[in-house]
C-alpha positions as CSV (number, residue, x, y, z in Angstrom):
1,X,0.4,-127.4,63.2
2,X,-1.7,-126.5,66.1
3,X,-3.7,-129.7,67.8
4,X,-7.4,-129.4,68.0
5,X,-8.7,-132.0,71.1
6,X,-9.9,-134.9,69.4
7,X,-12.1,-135.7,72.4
8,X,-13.7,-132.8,73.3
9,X,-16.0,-133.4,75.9
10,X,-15.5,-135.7,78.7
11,X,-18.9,-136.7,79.6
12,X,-18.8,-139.1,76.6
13,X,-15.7,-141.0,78.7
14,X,-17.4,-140.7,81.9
15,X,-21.3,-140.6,82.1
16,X,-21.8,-144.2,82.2
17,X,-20.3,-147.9,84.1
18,X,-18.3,-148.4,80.3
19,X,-18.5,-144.8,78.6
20,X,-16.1,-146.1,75.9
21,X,-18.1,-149.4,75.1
22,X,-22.0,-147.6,75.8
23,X,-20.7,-144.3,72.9
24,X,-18.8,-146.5,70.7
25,X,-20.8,-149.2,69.3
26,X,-21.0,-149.6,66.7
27,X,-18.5,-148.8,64.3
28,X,-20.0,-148.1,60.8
29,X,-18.3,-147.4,57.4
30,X,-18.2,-143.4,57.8
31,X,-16.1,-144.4,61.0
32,X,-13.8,-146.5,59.2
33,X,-13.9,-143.6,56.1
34,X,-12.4,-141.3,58.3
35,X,-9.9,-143.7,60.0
36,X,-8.7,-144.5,56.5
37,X,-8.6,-140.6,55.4
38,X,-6.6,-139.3,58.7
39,X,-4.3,-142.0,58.0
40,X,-3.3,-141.1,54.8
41,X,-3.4,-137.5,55.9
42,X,-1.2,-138.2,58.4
43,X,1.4,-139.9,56.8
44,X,1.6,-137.7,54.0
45,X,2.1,-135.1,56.5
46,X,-1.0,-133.3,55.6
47,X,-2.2,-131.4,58.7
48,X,-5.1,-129.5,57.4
49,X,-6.1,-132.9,56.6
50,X,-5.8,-134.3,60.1
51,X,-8.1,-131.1,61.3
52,X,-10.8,-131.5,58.5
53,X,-10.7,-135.2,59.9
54,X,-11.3,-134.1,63.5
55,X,-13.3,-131.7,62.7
56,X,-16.1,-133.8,60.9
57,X,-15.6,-136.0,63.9
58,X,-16.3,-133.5,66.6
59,X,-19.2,-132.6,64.5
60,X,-20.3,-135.7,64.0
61,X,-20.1,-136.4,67.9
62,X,-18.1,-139.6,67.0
63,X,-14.6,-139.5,68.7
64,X,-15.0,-142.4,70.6
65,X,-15.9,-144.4,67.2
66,X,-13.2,-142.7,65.8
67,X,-10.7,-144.0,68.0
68,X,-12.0,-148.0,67.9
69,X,-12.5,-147.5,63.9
70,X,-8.7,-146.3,63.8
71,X,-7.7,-149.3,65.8
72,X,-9.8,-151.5,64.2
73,X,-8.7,-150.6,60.6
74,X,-4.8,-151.1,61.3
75,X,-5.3,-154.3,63.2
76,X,-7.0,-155.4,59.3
77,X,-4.1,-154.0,57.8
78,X,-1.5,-155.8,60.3
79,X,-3.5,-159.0,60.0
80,X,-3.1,-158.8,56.3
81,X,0.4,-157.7,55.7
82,X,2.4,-159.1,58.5
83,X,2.7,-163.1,59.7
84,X,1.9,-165.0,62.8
85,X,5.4,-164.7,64.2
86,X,5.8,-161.0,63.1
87,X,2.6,-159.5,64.7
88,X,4.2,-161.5,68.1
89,X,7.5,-159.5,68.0
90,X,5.6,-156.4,67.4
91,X,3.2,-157.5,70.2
92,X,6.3,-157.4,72.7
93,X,8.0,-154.3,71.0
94,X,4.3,-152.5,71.8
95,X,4.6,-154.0,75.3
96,X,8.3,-152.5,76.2
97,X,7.1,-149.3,75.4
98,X,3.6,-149.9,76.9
99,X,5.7,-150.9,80.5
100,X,7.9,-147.7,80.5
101,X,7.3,-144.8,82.8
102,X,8.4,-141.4,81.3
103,X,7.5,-138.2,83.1
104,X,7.0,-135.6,80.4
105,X,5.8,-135.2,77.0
106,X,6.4,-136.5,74.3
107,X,6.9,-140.0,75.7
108,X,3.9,-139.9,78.1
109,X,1.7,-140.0,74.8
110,X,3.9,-142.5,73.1
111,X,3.7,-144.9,75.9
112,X,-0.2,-144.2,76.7
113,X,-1.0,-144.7,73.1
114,X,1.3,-148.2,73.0
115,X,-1.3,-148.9,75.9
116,X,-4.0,-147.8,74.2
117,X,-2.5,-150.7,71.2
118,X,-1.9,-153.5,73.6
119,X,-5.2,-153.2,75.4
120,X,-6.7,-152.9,72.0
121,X,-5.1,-156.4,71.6
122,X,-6.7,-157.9,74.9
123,X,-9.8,-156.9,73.7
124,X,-9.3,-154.6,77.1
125,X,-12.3,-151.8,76.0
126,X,-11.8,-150.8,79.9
127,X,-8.3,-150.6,79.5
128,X,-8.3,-148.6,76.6
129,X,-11.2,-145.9,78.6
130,X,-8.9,-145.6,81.1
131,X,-6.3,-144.3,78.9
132,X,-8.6,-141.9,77.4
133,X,-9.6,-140.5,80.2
134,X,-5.8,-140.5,81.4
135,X,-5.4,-138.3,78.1
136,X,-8.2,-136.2,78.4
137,X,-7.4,-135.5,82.1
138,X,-4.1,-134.0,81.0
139,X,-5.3,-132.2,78.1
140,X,-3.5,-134.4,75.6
141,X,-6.0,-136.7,73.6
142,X,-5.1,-135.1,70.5
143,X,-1.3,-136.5,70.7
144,X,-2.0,-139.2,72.1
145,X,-3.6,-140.0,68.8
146,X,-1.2,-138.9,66.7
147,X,1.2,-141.1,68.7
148,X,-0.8,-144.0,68.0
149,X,-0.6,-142.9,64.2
150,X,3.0,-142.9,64.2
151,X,3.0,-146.5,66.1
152,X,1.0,-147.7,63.1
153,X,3.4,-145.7,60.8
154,X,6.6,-147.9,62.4
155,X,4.8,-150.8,62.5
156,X,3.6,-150.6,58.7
157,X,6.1,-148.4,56.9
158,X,5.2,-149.5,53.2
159,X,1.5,-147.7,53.9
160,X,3.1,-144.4,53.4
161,X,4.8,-145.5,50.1
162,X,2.7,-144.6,46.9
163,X,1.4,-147.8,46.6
164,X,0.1,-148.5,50.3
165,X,-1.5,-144.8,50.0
166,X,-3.0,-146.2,46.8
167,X,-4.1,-148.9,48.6
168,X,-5.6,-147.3,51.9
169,X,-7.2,-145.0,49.3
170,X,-8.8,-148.0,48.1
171,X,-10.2,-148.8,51.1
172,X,-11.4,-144.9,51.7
173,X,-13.5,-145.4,48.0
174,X,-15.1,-148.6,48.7
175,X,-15.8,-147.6,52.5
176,X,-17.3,-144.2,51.1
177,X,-19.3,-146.1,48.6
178,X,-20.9,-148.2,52.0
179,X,-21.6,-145.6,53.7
180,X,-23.5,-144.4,51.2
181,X,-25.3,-147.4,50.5
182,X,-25.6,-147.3,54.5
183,X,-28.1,-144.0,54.4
């Protein structure tokens, strides 16, 4: 699969004080639509899904909302399906990797998206710009994504069973029936 850049231009990271909090708020249901859709398209290993995903994103000029949709959704999902004491342990399983230091790829986007998680988790929108702009620096927002994908695919393996893409595809119809409703 070739990567398209999910964040295409830079000067929605870096024209203001908080470009991530000032291009990103808020969130509506088409966001969360397509935060639902790329997830099912990527764990059913559907790539020209992925790019049909970024693609009406880039046109849309909603990366940034993208991004904080994506998070937003699978913190839902994690809330839902996993306990107190489970969401903990994966806290500190995201944090190891979040603390390493590898030099090359692919780990530099596994560890920048576990990052990208934990500041997610402190509420950290700062934290999370920074990382961005980290990715988008070294050309590498696009898998940076998908490694945050595949942290949500290890941290929530029964989504990509039938029944979990059944039920995300739930979520897809009643968020596309919203946004509708929204225009």
């Amino acid at each position: 699969m070739s990567r398209r850049v999910i964040f295409p231009d830079p000067d929605i990271w870096t024209r203001k004080e908080h470009p991530m909090t000032d291009q990103a708020t808020p969130t509506n249901a088409a966001d969360y639509r397509r935060a639902a859709a790329l997830t099912v398209h990527h764990r059913q290993g559907n790539p020209a899904g992925v790019v049909a995903i970024i693609d009406e994103t880039n046109t849309t000029g909603r990366a940034a909302h993208l991004l904080l949709a994506t998070l937003g959704l699978h913190h839902n999902f994690i809330a839902t399906l996993r306990t107190r004491d489970g969401i903990n342990l994966m806290a500190d399983y995201i944090h190891g990797i979040a603390t390493l230091d590898p030099t090359e790829s692919p780990g530099t986007e596994i560890c920048r998206a576990a990052r990208i998680l934990e500041c997610h988790g402190l509420q950290d929108l700062d934290g999370i710009d920074h990382e961005i702009r980290s990715a988008i620096d070294d050309q590498r927002a696009t898998e940076t994504f998908i490694a945050l994908l595949d942290h949500y695919e290890v941290a929530l393996p029964e989504l990509s069973s039938n029944v979990g893409i059944g039920w995300i595809q739930d979520h897809i119809t009643a968020l596309a029936n919203e946004e509708a409703q929204d225009q």
